[in-house]
C-alpha positions in Angstrom: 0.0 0.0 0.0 2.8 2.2 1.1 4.4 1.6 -2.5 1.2 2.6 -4.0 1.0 5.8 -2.6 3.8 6.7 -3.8 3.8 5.4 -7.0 0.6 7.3 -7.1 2.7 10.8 -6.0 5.2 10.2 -8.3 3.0 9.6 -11.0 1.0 13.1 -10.2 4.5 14.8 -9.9 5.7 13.7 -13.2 2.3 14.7 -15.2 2.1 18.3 -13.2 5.7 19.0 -13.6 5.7 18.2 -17.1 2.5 19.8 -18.1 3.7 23.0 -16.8 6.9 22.5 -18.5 4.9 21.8 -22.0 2.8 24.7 -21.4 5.7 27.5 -20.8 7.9 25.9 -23.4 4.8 25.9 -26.2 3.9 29.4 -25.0 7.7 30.3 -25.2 7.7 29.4 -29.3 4.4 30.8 -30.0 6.2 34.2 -28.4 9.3 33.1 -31.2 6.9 32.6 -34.0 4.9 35.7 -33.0 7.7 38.0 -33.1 8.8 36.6 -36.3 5.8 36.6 -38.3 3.3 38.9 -39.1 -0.4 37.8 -38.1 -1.6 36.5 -41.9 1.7 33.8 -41.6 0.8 33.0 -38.2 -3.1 32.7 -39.1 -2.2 30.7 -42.0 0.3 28.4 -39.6 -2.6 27.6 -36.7 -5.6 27.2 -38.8 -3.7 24.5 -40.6 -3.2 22.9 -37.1 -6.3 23.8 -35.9 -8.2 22.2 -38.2 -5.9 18.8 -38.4 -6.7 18.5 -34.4 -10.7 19.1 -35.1 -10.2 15.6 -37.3 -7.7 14.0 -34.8 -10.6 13.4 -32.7 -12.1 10.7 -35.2 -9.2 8.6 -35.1 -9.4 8.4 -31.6 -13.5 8.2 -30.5 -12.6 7.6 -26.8 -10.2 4.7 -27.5 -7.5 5.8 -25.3 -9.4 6.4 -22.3 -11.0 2.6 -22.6 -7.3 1.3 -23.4 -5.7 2.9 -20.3 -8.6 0.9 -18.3 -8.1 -2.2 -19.3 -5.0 -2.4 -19.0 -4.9 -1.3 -15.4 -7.6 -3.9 -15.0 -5.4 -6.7 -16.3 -2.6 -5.7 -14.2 -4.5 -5.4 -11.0 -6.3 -9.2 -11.9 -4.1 -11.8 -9.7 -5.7 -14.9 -11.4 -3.5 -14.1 -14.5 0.3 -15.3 -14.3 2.4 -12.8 -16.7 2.1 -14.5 -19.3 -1.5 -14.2 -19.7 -1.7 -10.7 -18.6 1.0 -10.0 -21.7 -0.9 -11.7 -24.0 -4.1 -10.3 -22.7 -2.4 -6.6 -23.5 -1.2 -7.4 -26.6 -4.3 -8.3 -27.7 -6.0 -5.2 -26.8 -3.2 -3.1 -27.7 -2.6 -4.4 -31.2 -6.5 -4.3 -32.1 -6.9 -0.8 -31.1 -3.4 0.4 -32.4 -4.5 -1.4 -36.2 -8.0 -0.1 -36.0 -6.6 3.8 -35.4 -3.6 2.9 -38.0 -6.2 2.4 -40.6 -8.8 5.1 -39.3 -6.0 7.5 -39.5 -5.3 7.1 -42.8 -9.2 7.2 -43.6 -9.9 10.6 -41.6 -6.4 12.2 -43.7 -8.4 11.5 -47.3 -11.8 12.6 -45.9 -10.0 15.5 -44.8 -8.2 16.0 -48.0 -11.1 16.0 -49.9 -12.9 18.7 -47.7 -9.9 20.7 -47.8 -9.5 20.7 -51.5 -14.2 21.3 -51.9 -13.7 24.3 -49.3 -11.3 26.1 -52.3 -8.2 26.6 -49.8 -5.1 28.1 -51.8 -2.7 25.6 -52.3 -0.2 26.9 -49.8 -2.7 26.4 -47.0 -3.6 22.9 -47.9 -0.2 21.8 -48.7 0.2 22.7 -44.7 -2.5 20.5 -43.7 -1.2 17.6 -45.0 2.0 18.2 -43.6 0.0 19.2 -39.8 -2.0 16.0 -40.7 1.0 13.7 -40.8 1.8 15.1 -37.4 -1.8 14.5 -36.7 -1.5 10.8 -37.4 1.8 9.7 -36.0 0.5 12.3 -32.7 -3.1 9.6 -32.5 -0.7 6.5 -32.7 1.7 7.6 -30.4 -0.6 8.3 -27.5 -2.3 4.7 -28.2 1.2 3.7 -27.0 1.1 6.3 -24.4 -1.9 5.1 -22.7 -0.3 1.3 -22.2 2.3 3.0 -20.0 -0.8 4.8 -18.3 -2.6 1.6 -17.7 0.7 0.4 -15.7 0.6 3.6 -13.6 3.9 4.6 -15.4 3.5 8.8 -16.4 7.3 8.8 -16.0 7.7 7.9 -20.0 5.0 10.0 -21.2 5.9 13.3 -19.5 9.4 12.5 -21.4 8.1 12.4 -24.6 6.1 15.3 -24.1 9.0 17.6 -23.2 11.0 15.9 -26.2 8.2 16.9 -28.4 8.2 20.3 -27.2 11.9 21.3 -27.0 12.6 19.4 -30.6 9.5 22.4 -31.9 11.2 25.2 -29.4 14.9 24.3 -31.1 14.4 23.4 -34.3 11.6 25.7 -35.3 13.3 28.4 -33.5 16.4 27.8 -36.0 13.9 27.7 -38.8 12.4 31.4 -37.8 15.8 32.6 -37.4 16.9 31.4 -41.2 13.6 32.4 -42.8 13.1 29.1 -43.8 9.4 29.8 -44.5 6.2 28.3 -43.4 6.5 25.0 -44.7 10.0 24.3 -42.7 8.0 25.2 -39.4 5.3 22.6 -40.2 8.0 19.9 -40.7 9.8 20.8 -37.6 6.3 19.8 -36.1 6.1 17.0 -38.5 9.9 15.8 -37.6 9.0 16.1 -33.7 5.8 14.2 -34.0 7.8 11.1 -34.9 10.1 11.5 -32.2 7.3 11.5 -30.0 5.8 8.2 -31.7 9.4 6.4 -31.8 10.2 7.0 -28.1 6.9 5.2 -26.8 7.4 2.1 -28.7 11.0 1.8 -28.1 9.9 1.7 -24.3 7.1 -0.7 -25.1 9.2 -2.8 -26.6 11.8 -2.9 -23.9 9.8 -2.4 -20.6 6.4 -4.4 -21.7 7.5 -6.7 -24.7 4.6 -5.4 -26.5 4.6 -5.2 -30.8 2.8 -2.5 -33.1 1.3 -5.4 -35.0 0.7 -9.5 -33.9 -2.7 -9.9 -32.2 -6.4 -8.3 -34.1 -9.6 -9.6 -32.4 -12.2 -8.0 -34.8 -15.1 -9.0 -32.2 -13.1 -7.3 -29.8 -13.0 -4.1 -32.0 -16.8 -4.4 -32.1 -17.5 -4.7 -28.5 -14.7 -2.0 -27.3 -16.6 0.8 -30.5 -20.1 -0.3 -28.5 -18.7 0.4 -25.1 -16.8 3.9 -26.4 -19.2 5.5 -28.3 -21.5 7.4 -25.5 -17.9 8.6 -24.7 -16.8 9.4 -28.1 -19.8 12.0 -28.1 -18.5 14.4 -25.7 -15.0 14.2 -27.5 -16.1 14.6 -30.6 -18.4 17.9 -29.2 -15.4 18.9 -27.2 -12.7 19.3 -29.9 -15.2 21.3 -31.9 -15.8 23.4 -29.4 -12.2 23.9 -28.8 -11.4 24.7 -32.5 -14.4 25.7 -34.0 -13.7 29.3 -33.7 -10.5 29.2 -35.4 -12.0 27.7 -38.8 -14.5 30.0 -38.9 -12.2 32.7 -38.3 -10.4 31.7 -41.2 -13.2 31.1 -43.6 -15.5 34.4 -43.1 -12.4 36.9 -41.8 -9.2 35.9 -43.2 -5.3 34.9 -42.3 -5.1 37.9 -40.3 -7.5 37.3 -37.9 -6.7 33.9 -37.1 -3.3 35.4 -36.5 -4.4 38.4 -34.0 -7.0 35.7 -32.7 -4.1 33.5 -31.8 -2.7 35.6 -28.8 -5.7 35.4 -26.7 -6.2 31.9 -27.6 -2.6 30.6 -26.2 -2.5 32.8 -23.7 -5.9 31.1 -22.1 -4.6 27.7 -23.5 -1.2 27.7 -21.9 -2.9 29.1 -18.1 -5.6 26.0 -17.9 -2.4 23.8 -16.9 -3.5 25.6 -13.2 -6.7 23.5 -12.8 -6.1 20.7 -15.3 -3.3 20.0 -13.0 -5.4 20.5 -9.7 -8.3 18.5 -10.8 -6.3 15.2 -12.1 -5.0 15.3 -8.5 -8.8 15.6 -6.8 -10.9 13.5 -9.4 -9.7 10.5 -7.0 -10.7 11.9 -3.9 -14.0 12.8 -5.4 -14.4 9.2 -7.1 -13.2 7.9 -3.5 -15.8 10.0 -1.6 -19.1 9.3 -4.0 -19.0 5.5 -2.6 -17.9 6.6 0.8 -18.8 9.9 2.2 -21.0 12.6 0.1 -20.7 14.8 2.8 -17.5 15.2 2.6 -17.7 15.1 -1.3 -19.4 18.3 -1.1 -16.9 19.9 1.1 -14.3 18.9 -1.2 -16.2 20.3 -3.9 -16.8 23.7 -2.3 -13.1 24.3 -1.3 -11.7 23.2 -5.3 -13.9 25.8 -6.3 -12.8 28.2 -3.4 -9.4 27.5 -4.7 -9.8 28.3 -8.3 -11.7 31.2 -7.9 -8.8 32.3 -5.6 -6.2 31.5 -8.2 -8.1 33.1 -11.7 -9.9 35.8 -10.5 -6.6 38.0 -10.0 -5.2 36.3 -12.9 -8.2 37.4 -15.3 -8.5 40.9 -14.0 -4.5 41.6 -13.5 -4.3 40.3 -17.4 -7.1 42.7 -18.2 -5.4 45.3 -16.7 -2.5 45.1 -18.7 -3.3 43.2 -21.7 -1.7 46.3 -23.7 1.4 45.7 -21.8 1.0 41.7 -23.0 0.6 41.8 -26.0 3.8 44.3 -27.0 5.9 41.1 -26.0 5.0 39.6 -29.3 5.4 42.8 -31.1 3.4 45.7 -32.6 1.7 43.4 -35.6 -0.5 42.2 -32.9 -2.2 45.7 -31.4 -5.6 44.3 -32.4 -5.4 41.2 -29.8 -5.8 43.7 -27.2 -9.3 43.7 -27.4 -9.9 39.9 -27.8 -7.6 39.3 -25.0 -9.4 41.4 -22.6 -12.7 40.0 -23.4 -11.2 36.5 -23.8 -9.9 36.7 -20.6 -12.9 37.8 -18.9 -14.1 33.9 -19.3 -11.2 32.5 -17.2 -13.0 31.8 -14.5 -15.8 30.1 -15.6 -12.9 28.1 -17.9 -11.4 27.2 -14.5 -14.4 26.3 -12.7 -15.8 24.0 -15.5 -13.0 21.8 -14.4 -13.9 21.0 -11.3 -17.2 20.6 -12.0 -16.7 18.3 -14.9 -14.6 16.2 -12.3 -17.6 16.1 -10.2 -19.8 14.7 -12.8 -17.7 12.2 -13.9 -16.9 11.4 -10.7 -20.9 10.5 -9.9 -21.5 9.0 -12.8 -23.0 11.5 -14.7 -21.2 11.7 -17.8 -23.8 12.5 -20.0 -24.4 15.7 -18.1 -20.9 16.9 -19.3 -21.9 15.5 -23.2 -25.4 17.4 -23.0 -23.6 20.5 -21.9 -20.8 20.7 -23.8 -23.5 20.0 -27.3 -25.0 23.1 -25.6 -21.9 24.8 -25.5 -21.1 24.0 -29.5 -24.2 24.7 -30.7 -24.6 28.3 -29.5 -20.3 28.5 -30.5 -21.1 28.0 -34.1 -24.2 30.6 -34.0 -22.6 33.1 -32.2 -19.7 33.0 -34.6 -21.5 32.7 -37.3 -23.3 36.0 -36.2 -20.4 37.6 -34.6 -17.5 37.0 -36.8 -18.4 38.9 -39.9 -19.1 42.4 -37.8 -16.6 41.7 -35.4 -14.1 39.6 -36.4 -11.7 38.0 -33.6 -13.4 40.3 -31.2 -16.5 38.4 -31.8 -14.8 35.0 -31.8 -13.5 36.4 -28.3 -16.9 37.8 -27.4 -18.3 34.1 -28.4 -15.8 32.2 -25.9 -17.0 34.7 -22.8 -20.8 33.8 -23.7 -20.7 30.2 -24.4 -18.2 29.2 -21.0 -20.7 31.6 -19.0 -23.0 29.3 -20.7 -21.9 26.0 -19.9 -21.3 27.1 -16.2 -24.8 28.0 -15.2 -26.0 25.2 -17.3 -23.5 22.9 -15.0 -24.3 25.1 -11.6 -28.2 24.4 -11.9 -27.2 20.8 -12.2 -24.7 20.4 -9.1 -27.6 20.1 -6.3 -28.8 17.3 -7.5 -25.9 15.3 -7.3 -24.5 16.7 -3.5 -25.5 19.1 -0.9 -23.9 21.5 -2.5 -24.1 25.6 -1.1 -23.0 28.1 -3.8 -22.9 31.1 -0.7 -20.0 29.6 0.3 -18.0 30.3 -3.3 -20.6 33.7 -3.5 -18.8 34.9 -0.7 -15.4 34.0 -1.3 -15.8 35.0 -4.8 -16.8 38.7 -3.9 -13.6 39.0 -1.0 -11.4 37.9 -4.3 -13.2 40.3 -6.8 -12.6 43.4 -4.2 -8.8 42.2 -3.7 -8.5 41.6 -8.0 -9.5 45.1 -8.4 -7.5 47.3 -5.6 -4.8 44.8 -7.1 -5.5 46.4 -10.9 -5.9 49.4 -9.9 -1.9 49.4 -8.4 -0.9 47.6 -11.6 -2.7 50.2 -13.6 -0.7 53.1 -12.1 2.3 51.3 -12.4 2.5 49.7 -15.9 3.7 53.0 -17.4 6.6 53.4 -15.5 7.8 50.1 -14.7 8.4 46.9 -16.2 5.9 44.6 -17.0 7.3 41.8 -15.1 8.2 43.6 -12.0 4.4 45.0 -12.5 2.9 41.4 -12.1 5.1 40.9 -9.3 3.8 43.5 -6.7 0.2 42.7 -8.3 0.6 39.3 -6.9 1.8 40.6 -3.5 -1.0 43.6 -3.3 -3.6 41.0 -4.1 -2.9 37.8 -1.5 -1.6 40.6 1.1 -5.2 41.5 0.9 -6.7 38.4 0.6 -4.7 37.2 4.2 -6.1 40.4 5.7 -9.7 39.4 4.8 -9.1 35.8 5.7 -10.5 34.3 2.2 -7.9 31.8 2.9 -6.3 30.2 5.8 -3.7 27.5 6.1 -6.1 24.7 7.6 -7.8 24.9 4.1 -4.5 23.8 1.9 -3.8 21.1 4.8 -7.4 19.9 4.2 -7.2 19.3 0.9 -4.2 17.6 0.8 -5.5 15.3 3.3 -8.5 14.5 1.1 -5.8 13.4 -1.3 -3.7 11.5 0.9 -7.1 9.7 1.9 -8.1 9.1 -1.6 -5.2 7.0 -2.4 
């Protein structure tokens, strides 16, 4: 048990520590590319990826998830000597791996084809098909990935992933400094996505004596499509909603908003490592406490969203504040992403709290609350958008992202008593204590933005607003020793 735990904390250390690392190293090359290009070059190099990770999802319809499962399942069933359990994994791994080998290559002509009906130029689809090769070898790797996963081994994973991202960082930063031109940066992406499927099977092979290709079970394939698909649904919905905006950016506006669109949308992309991080460490504890104490689910529940609120309420406002400030670091192509960022920003919080909440429903067993929502979320997406977009261009893509999360977070708020005994005064009133210490907070990093740097701005931001917050007592230490607990207990 002992060895669990801490196979269980290592685990969580590797993921956290390398999805911050991912985060601040992908954020640190779209800063490169930003500075290098102007916003019609950028547009034209994140729509092609954009709309390569919108098809991704297809190959993968909730496979990795169910393969990560069973594999823990076969490893935690005693009645199977080694043998067994290896053959029993090989089976499942090689019947989903060939099924996604031959999907992928399906989803890259139906996407070829739409490309080519849509009337793209030629330069733009030319770097699809090189983002969709990434695509591909990306959906294969993490079917290796989630083997490792099933074993409760992140340590390989979080390797790869910081591979991936330095051999983008290096190489593509060596492309932008020779002018090598668009295409050279999509094969930098292209050469790093087979790095990243290379590594995992080399470890397979060595650590779990697993192949690519021995062992198909088409009935298998049936049964394990039946069992993902109600799953597959909220992917599918999910990845949409993610990258819809983007497309249609590109289609009714142009290159250059897709480009000025892009700052806002890393900027909230790279920050949601904060409670993606936090909630894969709690979704135990709140598995954990559903069969064993609801009451104490609900408590655990009130103080995650305590937490988050605490964390991206300064972080939305102080970025409001001086999104001017921001987005100068990438240079002065980008003067029209102050707007979008502002607004763009104004939806952290709901972004943050969604997590949580999400957790929670999985965590119950109400999945198909998250799959109804997020439909809700996608559907009003594309007709905001579609509304939005042509008067408003990336603001209105920005305006559509504050709307739809604000959305999806009532819609998921109204839900929540149902499930626990849950009292939303408690996060009213902590919310309000961090909303008065946000804005003293902006108002000090409004005065002092024009005179200092930006850096050293955020710094005494940060110490203004949790000074403030200690003197109100929205927080005390008994609350961060609590929730550690709750992990600790989980495991």
């Amino acid at each position: 048990m002992a060895q669990k735990i801490v196979n269980i904390a290592r685990n969580t250390s590797y993921y956290t520590l390398s999805l911050v690392l991912q985060k601040i190293v992908s954020l640190a090359y779209f800063t490169v590319l930003a500075r290098a290009l102007p916003p019609s070059e950028l547009g034209k190099y994140y729509f092609a990826i954009s709309y390569t990770t919108v098809f991704g999802i297809f190959i993968d319809i909730g496979l990795l998830n169910f393969l990560t499962r069973e594999i823990a399942r076969i490893g935690a069933n005693h009645e199977l000597n080694e043998d067994e359990k290896r053959e029993q994994r090989q089976k499942f791994f090689s019947t989903i791996f060939m099924f996604k080998f031959v999907a992928a290559f399906v989803v890259f002509i139906v996407l070829a084809v739409i490309i080519k009906t849509l009337g793209y130029s030629d330069e733009i689809r030319n770097l699809i098909y090189l983002s969709a090769i990434s695509m591909m070898l990306d959906a294969l790797a993490i079917t290796q990935h989630a083997i490792m996963r099933g074993l409760h081994n992140l340590k390989y994973e979080s390797i790869s992933a910081l591979i991936y991202q330095f051999i983008i960082l290096i190489f593509g930063a060596i492309a932008v400094k020779l002018d090598l031109g668009l295409y050279l940066q999509m094969l930098v992406v292209v050469f790093a996505s087979a790095v990243n499927f290379i590594f995992p099977y080399v470890v397979l092979r060595i650590k779990v004596n697993l192949r690519l290709f021995q062992k198909f079970d088409f009935s298998l394939l049936k049964k394990i499509i039946i069992i993902t698909l109600p799953f597959s649904v909220f992917a599918i919905a999910q990845r949409f909603y993610s990258y819809l905006d983007t497309i249609m950016l590109s289609k009714i506006a142009g290159d250059v908003e897709v480009g000025i669109y892009q700052v806002p949308f890393k900027i909230i992309t790279a920050l949601q490592f904060l409670p993606m991080a936090f909630t894969a460490s709690l979704y135990p504890a709140f598995s954990n406490y559903w069969h064993t104490n609801k009451e104490q689910l609900a408590n655990s529940f009130e103080r995650a969203m305590n937490y988050l609120l605490i964390i991206s309420v300064p972080i939305s406002i102080g970025t409001i504040a001086i999104a001017d400030k921001i987005v100068i670091v990438f240079s002065q192509h980008y003067i029209g992403s102050i707007q979008p960022l502002r607004i763009t920003m104004a939806s952290l919080v709901f972004i943050f709290l969604l997590f949580p909440i999400g957790a929670l429903f999985n965590a119950t067993d109400n999945q198909k609350v998250n799959t109804k929502i997020m439909i809700y979320g996608l559907s009003t997406s594309f007709i905001l958008n579609l509304i939005l977009i042509p008067q408003l261009k990336s603001t209105g893509a920005s305006i559509t992202v504050l709307v739809t999360n604000a959305l999806m977070f009532v819609l998921s708020i109204i839900k929540i008593p149902s499930i626990v005994k849950y009292q939303p005064k408690k996060n009213l009133v902590v919310f309000l204590k961090t909303l008065f210490s946000a804005a003293v907070m902006s108002i000090v990093v409004i005065f002092l933005k024009q005179s200092l740097n930006v850096i050293i701005v955020v710094g005494i931001g940060a110490a203004v607003y949790f000074i403030i917050q200690f003197m109100i007592k929205t927080f005390q230490i008994d609350d961060v020793q609590s929730i550690i607990k709750s992990f600790k207990k989980s495991e």
